[in-house]
PDB file with SEQRES, HELIX, SHEET and CRYST1 records, atoms N, CA, C and O in Angstrom:
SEQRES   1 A   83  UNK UNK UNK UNK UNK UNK UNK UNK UNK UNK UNK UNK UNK          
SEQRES   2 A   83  UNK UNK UNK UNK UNK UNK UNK UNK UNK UNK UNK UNK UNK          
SEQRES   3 A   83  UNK UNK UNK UNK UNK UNK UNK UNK UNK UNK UNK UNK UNK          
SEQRES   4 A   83  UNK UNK UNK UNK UNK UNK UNK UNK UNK UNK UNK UNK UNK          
SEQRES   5 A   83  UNK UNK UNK UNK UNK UNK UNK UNK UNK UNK UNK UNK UNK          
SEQRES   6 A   83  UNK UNK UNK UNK UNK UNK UNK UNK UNK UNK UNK UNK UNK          
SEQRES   7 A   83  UNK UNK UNK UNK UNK                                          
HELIX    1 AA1 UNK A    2  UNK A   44  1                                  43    
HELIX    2 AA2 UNK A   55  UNK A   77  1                                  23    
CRYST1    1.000    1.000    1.000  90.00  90.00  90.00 P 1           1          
ATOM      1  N   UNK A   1     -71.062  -0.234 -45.902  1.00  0.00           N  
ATOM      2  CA  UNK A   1     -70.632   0.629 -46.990  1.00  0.00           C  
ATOM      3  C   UNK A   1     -69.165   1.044 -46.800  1.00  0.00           C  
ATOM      4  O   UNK A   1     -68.407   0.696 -47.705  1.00  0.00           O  
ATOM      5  N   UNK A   2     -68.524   1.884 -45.545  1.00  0.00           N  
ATOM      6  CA  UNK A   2     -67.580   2.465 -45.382  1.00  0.00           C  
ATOM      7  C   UNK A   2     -66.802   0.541 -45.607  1.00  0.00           C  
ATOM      8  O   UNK A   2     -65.824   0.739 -46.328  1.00  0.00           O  
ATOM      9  N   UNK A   3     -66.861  -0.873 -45.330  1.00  0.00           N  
ATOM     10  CA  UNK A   3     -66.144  -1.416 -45.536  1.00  0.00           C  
ATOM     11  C   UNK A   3     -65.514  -2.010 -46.992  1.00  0.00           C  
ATOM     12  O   UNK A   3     -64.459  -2.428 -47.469  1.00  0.00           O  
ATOM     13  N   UNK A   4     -66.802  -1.766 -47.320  1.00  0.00           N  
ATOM     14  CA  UNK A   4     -67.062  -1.707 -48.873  1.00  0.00           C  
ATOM     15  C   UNK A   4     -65.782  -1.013 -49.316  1.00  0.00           C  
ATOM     16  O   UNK A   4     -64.809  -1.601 -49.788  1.00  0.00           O  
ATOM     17  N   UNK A   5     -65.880   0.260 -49.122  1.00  0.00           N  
ATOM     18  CA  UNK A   5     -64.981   1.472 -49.927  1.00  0.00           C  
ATOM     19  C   UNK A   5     -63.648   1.331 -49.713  1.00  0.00           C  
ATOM     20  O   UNK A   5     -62.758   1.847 -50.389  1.00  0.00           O  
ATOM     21  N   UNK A   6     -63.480   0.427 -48.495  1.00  0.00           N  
ATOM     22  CA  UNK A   6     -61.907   0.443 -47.471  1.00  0.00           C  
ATOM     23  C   UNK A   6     -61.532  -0.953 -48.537  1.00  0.00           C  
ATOM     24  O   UNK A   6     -60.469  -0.867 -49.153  1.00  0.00           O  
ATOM     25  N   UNK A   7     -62.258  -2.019 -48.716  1.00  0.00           N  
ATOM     26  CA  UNK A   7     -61.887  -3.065 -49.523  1.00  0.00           C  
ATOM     27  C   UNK A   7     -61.258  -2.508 -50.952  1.00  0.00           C  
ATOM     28  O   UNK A   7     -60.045  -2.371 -51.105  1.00  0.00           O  
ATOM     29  N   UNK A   8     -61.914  -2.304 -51.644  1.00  0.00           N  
ATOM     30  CA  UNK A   8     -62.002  -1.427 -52.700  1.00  0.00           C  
ATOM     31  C   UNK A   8     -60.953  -0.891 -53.370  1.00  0.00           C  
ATOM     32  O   UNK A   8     -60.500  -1.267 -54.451  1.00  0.00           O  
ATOM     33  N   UNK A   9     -60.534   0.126 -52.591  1.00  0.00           N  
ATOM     34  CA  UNK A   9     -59.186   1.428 -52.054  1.00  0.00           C  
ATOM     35  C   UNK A   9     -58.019   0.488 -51.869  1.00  0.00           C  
ATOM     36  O   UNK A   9     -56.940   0.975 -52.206  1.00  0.00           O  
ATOM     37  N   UNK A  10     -57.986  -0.920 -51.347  1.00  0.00           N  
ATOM     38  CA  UNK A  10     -57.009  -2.061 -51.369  1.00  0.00           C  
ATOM     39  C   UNK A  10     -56.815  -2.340 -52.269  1.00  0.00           C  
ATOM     40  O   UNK A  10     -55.683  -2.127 -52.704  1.00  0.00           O  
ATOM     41  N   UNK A  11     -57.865  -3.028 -53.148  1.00  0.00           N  
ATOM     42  CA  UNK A  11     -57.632  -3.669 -54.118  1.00  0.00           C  
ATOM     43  C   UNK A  11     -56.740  -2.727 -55.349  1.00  0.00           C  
ATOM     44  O   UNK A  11     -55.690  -3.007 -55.928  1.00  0.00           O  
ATOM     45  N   UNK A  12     -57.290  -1.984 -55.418  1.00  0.00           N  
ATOM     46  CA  UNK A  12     -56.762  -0.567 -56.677  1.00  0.00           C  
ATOM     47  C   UNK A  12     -55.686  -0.364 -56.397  1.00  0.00           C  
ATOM     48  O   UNK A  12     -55.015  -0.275 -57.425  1.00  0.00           O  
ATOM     49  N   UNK A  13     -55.010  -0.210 -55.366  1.00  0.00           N  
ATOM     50  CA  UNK A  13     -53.531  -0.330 -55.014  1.00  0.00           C  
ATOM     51  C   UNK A  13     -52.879  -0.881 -55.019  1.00  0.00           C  
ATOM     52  O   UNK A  13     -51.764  -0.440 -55.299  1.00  0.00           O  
ATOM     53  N   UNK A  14     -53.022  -2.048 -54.766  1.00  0.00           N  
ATOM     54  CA  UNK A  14     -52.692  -3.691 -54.870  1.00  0.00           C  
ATOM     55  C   UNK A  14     -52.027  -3.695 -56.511  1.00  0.00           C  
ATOM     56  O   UNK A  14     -51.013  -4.393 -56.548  1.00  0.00           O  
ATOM     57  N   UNK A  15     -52.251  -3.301 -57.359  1.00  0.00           N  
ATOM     58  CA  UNK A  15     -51.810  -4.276 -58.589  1.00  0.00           C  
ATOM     59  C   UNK A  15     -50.887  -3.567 -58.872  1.00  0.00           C  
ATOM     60  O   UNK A  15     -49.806  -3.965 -59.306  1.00  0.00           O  
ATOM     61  N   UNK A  16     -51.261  -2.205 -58.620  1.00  0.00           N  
ATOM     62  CA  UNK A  16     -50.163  -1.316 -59.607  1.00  0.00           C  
ATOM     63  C   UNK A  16     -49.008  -1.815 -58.576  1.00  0.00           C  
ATOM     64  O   UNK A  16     -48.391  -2.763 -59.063  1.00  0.00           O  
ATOM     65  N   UNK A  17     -48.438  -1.353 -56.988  1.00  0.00           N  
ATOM     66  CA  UNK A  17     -47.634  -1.344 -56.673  1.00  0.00           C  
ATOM     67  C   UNK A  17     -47.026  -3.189 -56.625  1.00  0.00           C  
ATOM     68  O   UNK A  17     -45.830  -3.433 -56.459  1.00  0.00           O  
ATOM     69  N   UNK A  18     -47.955  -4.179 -56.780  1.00  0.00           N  
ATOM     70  CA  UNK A  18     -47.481  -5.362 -57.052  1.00  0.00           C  
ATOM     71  C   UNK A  18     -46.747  -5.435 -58.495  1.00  0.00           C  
ATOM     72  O   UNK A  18     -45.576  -5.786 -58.348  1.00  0.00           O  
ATOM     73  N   UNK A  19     -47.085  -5.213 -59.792  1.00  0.00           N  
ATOM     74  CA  UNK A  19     -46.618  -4.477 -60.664  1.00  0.00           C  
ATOM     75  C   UNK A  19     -45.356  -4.042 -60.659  1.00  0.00           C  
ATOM     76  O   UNK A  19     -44.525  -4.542 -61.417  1.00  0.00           O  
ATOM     77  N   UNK A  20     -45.046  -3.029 -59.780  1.00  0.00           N  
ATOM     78  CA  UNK A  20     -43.534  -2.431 -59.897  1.00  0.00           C  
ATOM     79  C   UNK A  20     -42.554  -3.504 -59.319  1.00  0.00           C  
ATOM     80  O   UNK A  20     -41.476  -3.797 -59.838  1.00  0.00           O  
ATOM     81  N   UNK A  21     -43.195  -4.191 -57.891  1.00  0.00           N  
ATOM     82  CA  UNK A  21     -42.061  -5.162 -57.871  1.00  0.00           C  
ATOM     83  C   UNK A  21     -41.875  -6.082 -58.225  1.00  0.00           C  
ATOM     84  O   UNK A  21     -41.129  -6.956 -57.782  1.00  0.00           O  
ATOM     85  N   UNK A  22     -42.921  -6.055 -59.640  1.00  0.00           N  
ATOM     86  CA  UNK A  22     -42.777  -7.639 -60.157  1.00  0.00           C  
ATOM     87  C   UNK A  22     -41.462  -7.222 -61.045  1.00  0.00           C  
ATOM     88  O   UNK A  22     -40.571  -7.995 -61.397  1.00  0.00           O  
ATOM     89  N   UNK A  23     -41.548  -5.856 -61.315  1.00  0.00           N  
ATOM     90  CA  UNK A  23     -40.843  -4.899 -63.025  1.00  0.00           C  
ATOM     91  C   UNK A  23     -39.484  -4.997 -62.343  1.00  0.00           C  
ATOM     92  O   UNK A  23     -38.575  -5.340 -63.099  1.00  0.00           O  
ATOM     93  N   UNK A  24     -39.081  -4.719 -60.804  1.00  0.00           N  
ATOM     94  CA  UNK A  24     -37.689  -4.752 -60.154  1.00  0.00           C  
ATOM     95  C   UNK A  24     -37.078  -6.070 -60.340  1.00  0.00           C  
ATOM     96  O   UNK A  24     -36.020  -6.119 -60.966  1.00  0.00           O  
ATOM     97  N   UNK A  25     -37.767  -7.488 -59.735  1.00  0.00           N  
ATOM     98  CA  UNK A  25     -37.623  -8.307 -59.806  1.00  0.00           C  
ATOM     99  C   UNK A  25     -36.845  -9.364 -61.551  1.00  0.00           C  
ATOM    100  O   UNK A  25     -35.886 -10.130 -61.645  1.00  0.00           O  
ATOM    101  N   UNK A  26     -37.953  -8.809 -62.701  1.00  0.00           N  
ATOM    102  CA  UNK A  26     -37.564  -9.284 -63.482  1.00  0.00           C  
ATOM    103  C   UNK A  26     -36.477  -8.472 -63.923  1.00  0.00           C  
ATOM    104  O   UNK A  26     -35.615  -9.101 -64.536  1.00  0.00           O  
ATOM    105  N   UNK A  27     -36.230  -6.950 -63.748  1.00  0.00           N  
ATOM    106  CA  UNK A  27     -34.791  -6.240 -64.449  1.00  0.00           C  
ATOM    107  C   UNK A  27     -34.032  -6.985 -63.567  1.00  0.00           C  
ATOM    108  O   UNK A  27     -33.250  -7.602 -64.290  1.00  0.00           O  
ATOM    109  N   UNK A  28     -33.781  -7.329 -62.224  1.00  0.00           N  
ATOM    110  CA  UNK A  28     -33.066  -8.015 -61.716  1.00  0.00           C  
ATOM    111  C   UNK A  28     -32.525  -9.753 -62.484  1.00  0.00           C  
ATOM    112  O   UNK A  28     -31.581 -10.112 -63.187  1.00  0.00           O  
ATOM    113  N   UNK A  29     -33.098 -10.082 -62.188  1.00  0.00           N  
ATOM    114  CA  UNK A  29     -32.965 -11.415 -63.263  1.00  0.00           C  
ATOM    115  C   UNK A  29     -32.038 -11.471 -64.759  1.00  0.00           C  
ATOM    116  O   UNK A  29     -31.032 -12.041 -65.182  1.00  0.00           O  
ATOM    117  N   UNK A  30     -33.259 -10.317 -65.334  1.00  0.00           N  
ATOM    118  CA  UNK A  30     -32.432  -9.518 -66.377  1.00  0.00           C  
ATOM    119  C   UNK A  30     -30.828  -9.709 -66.556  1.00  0.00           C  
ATOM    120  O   UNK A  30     -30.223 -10.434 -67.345  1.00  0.00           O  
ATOM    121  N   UNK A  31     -30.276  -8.703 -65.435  1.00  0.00           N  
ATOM    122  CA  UNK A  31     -28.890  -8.282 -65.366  1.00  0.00           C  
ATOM    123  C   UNK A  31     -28.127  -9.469 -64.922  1.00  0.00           C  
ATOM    124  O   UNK A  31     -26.932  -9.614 -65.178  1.00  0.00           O  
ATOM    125  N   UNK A  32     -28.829 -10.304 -64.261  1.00  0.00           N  
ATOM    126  CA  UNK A  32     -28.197 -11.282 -63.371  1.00  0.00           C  
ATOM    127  C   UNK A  32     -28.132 -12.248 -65.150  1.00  0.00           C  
ATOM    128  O   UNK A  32     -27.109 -11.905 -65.741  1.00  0.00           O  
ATOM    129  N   UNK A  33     -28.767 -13.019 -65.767  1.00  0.00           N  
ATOM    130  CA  UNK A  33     -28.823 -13.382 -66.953  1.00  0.00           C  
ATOM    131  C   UNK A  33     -27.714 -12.892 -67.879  1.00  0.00           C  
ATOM    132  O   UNK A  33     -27.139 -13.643 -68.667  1.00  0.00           O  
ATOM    133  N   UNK A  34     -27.468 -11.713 -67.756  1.00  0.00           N  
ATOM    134  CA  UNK A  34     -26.583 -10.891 -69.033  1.00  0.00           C  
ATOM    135  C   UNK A  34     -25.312 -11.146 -68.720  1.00  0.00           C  
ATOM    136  O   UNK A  34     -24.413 -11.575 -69.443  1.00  0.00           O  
ATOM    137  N   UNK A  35     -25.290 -10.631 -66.750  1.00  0.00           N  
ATOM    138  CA  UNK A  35     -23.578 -11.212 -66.374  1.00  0.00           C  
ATOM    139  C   UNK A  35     -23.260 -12.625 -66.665  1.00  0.00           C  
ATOM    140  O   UNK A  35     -22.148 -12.909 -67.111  1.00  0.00           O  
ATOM    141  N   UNK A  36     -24.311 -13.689 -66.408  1.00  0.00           N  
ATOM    142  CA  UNK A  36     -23.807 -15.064 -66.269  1.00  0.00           C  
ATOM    143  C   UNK A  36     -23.240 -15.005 -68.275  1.00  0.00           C  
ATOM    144  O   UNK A  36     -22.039 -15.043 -68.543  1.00  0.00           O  
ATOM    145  N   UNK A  37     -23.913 -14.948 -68.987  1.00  0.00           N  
ATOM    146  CA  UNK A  37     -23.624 -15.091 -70.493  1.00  0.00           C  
ATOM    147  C   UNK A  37     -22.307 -14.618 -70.676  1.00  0.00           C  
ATOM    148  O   UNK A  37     -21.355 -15.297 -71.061  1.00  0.00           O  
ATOM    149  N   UNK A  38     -22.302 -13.469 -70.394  1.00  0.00           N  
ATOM    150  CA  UNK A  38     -20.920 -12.364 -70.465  1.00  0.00           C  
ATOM    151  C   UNK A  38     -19.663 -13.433 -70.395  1.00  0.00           C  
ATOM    152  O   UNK A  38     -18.719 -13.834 -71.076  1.00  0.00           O  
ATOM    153  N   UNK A  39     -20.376 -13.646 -68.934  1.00  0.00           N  
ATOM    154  CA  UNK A  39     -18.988 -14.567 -68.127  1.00  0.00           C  
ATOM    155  C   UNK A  39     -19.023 -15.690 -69.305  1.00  0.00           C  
ATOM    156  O   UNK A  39     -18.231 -15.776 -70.244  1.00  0.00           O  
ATOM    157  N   UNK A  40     -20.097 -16.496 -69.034  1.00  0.00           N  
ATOM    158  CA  UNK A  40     -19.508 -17.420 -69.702  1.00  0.00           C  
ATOM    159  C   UNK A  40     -19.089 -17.918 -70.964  1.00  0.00           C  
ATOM    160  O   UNK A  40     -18.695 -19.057 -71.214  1.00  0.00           O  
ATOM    161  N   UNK A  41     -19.266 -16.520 -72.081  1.00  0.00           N  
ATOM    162  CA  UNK A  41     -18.532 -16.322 -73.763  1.00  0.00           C  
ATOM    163  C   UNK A  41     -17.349 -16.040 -73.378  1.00  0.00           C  
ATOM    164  O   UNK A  41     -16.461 -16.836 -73.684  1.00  0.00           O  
ATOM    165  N   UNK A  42     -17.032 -14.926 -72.661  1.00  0.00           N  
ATOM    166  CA  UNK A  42     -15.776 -14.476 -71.932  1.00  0.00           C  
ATOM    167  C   UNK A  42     -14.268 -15.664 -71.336  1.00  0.00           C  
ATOM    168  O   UNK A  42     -13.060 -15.453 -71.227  1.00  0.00           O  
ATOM    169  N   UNK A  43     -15.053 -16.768 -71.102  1.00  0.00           N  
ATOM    170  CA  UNK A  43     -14.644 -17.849 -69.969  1.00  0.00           C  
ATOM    171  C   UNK A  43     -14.433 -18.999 -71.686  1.00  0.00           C  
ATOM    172  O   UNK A  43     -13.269 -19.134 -72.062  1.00  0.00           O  
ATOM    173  N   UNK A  44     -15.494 -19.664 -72.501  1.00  0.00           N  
ATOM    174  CA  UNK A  44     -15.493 -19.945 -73.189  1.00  0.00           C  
ATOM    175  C   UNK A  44     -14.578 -19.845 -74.295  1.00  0.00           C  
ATOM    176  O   UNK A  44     -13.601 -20.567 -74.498  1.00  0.00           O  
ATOM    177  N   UNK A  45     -15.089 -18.645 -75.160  1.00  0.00           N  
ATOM    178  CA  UNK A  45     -14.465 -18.135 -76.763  1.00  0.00           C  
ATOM    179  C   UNK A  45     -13.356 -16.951 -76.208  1.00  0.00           C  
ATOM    180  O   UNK A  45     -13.284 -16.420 -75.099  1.00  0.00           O  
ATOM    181  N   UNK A  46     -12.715 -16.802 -77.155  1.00  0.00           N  
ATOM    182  CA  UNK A  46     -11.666 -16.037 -77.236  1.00  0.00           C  
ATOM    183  C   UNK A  46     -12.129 -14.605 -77.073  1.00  0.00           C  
ATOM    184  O   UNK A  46     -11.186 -13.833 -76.899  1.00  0.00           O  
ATOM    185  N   UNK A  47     -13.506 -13.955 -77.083  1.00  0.00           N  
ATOM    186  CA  UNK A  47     -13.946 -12.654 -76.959  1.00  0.00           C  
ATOM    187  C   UNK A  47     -13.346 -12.530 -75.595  1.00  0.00           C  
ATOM    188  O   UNK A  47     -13.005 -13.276 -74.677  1.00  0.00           O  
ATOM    189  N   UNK A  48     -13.381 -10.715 -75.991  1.00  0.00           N  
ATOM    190  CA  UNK A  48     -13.515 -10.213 -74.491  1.00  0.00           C  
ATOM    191  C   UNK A  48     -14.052  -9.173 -73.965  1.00  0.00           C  
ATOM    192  O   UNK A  48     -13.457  -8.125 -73.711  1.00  0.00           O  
ATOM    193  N   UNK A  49     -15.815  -9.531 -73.673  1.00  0.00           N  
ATOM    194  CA  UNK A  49     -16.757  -8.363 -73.415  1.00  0.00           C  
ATOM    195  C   UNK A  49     -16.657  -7.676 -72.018  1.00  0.00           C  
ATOM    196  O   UNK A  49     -16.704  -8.111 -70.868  1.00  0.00           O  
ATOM    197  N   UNK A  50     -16.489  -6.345 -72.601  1.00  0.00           N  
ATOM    198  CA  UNK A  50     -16.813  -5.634 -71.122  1.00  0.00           C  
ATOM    199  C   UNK A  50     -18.194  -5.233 -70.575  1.00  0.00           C  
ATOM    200  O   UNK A  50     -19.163  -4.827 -71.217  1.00  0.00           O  
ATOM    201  N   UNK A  51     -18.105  -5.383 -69.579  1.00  0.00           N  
ATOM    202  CA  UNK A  51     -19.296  -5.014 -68.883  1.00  0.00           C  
ATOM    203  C   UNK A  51     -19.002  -3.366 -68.288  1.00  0.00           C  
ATOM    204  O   UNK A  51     -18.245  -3.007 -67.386  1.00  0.00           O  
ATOM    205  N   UNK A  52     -19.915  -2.548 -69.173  1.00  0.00           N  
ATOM    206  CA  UNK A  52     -20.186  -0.962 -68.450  1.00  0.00           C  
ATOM    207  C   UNK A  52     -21.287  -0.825 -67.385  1.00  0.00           C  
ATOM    208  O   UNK A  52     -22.471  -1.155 -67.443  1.00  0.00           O  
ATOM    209  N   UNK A  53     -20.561  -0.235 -66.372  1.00  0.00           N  
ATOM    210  CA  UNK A  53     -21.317   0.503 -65.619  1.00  0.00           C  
ATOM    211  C   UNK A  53     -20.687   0.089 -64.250  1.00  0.00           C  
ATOM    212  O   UNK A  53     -21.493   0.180 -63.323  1.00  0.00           O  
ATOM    213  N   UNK A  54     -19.446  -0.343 -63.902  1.00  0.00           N  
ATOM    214  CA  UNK A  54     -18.860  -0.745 -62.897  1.00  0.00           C  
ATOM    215  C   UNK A  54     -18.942  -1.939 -62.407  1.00  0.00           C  
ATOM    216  O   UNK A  54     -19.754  -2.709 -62.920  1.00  0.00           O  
ATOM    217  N   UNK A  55     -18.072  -2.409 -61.230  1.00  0.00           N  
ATOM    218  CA  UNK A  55     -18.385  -3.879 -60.859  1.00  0.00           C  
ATOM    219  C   UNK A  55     -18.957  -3.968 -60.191  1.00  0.00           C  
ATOM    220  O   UNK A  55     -19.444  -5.094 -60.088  1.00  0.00           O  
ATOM    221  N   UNK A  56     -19.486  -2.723 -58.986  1.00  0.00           N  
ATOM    222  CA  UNK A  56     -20.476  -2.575 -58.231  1.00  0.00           C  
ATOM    223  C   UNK A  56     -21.731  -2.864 -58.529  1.00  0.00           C  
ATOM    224  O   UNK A  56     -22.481  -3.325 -57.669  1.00  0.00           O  
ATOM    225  N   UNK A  57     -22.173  -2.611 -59.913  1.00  0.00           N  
ATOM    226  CA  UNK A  57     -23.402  -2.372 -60.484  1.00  0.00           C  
ATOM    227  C   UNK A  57     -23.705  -3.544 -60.944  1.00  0.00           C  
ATOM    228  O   UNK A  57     -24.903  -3.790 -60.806  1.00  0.00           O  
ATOM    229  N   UNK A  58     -22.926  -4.606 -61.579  1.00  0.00           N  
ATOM    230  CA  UNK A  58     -23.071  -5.692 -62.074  1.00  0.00           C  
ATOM    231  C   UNK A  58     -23.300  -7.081 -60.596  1.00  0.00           C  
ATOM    232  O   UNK A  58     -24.172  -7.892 -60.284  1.00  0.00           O  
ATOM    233  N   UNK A  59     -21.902  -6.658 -60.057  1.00  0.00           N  
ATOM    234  CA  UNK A  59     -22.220  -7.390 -58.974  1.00  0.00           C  
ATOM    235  C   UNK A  59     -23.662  -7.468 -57.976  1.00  0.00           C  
ATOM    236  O   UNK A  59     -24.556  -8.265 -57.692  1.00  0.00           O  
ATOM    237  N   UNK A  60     -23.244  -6.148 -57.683  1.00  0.00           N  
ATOM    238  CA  UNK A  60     -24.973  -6.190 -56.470  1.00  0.00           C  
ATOM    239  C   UNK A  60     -26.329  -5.792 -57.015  1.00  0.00           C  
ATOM    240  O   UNK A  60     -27.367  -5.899 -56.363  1.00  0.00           O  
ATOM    241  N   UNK A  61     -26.264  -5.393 -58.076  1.00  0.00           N  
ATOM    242  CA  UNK A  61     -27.638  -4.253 -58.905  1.00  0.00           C  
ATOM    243  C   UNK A  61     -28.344  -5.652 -58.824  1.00  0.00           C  
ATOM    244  O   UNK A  61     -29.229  -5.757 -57.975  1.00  0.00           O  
ATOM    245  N   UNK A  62     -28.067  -6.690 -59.574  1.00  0.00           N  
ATOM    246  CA  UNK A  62     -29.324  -7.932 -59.650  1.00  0.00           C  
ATOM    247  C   UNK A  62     -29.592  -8.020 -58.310  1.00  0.00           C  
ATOM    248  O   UNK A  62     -30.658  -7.596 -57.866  1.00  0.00           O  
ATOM    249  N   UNK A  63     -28.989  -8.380 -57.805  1.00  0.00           N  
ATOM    250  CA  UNK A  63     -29.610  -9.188 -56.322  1.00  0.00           C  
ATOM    251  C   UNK A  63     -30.064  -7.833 -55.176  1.00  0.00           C  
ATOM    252  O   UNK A  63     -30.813  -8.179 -54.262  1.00  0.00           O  
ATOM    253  N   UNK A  64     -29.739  -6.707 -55.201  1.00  0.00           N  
ATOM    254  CA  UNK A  64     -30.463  -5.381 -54.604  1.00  0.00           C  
ATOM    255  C   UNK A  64     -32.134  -5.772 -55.495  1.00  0.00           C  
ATOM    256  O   UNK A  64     -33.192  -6.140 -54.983  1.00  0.00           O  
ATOM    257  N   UNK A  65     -31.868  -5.562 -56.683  1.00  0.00           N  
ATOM    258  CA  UNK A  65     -33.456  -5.578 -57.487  1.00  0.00           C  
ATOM    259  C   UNK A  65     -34.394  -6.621 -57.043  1.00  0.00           C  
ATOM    260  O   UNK A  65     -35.562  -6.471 -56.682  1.00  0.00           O  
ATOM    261  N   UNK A  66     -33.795  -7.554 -57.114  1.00  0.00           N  
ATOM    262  CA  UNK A  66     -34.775  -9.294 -56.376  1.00  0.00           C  
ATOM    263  C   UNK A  66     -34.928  -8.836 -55.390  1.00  0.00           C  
ATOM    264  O   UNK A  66     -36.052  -8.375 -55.194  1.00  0.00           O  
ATOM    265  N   UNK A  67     -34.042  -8.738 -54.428  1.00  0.00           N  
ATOM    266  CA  UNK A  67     -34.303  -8.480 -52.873  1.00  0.00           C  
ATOM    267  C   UNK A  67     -35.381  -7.710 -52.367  1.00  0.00           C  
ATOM    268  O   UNK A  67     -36.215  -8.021 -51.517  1.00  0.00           O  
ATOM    269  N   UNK A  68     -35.206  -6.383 -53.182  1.00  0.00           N  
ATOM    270  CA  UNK A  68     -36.132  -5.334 -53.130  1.00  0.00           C  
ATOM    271  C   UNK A  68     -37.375  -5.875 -53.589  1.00  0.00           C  
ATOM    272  O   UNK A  68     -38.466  -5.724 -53.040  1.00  0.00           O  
ATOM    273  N   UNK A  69     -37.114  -6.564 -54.711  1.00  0.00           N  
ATOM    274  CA  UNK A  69     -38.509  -6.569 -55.110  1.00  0.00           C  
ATOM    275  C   UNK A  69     -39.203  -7.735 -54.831  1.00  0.00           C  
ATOM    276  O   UNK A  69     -40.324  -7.914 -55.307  1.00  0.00           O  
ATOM    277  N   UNK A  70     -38.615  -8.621 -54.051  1.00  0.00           N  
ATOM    278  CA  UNK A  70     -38.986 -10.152 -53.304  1.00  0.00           C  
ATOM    279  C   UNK A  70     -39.848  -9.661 -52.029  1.00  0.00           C  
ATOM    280  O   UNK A  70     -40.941 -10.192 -51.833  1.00  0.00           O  
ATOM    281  N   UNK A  71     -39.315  -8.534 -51.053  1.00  0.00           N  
ATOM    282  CA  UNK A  71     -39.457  -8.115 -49.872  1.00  0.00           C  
ATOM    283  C   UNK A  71     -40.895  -7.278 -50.353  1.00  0.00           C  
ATOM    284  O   UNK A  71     -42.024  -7.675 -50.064  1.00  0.00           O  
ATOM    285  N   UNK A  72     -40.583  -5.982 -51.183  1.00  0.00           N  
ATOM    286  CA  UNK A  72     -41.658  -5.466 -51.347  1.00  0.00           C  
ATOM    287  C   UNK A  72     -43.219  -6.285 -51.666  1.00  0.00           C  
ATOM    288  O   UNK A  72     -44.290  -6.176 -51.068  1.00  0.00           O  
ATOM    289  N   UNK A  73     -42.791  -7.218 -52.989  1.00  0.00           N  
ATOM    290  CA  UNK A  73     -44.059  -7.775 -53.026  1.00  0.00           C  
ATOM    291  C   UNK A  73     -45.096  -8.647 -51.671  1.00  0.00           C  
ATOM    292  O   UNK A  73     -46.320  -8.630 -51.546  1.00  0.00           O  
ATOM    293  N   UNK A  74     -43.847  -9.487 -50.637  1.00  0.00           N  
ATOM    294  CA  UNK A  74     -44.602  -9.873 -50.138  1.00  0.00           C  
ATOM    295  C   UNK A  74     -45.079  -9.122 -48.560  1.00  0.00           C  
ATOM    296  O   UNK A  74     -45.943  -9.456 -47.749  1.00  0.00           O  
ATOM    297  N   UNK A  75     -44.365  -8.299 -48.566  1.00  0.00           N  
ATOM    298  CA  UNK A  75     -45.204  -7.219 -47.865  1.00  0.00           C  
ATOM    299  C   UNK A  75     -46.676  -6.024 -48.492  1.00  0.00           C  
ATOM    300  O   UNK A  75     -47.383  -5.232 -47.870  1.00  0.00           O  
ATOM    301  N   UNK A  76     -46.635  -6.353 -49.727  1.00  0.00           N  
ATOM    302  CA  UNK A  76     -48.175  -6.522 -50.454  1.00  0.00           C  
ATOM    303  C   UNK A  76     -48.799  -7.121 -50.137  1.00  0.00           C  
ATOM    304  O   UNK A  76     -49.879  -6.711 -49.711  1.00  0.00           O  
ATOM    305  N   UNK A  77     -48.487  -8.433 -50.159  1.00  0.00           N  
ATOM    306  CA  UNK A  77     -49.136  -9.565 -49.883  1.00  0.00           C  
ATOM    307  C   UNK A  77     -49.749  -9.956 -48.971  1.00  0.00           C  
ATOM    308  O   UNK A  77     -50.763 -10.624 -49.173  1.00  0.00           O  
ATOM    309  N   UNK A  78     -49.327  -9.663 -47.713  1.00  0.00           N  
ATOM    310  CA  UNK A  78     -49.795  -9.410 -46.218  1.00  0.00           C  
ATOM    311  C   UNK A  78     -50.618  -8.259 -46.129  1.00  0.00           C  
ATOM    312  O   UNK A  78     -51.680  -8.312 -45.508  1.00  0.00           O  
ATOM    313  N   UNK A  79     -50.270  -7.326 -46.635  1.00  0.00           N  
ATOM    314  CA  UNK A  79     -50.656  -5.898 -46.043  1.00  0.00           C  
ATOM    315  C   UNK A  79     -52.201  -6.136 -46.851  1.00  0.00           C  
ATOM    316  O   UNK A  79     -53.212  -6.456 -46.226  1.00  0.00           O  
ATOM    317  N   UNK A  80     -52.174  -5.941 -48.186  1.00  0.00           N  
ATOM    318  CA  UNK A  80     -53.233  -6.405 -48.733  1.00  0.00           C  
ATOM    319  C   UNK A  80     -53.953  -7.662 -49.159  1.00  0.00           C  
ATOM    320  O   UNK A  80     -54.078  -7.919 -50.357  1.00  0.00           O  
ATOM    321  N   UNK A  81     -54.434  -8.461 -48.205  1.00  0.00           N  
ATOM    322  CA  UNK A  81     -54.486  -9.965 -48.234  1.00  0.00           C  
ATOM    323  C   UNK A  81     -55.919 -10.036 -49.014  1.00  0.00           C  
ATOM    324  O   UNK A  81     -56.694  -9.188 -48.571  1.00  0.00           O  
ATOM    325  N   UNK A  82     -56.254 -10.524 -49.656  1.00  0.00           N  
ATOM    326  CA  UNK A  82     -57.702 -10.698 -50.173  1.00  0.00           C  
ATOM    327  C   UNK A  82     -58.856 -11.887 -49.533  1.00  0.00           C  
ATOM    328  O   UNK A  82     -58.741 -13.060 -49.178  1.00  0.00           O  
ATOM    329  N   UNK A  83     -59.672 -11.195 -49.579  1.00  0.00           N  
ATOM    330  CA  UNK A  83     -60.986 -11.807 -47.979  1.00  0.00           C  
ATOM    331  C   UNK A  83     -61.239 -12.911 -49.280  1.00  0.00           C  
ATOM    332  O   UNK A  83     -62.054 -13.826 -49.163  1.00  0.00           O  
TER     333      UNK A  83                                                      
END                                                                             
């Protein structure tokens, strides 16, 4: 029984917090997607879009988000392994 309940208590935890780093992962992508376009209308056509929110944010924000959310999930993955 008590292993029962310990399985259980895994699983229910398991999705939601797999979930969030799936949600980091794809805003990551996201941003990483928006800079490459930017750049390359920018690089392309005669526009000239700015990107708000600094170069810090553009530069590292995608790949902090993947990272984070690459690492987190598969330390889900281990931690909660399914029998």
């Amino acid at each position: 029984m008590t292993k029962k309940v310990i399985k259980e208590s895994k699983q229910l935890a398991h999705p939601k917090l797999k979930f969030l780093f799936d949600v980091f992962i794809s805003i990551g992508l996201v941003l990483l997607v928006v800079k490459l376009v930017v750049l390359f209308l920018n690089k392309v056509t005669a526009m000239e879009i700015g990107l708000y929110g600094g170069s810090f944010f553009w530069n590292f924000g995608s790949l902090i988000l993947m990272v984070g959310g690459g690492i987190g999930s598969s330390m889900l993955k281990e931690k909660y392994k399914q029998d």
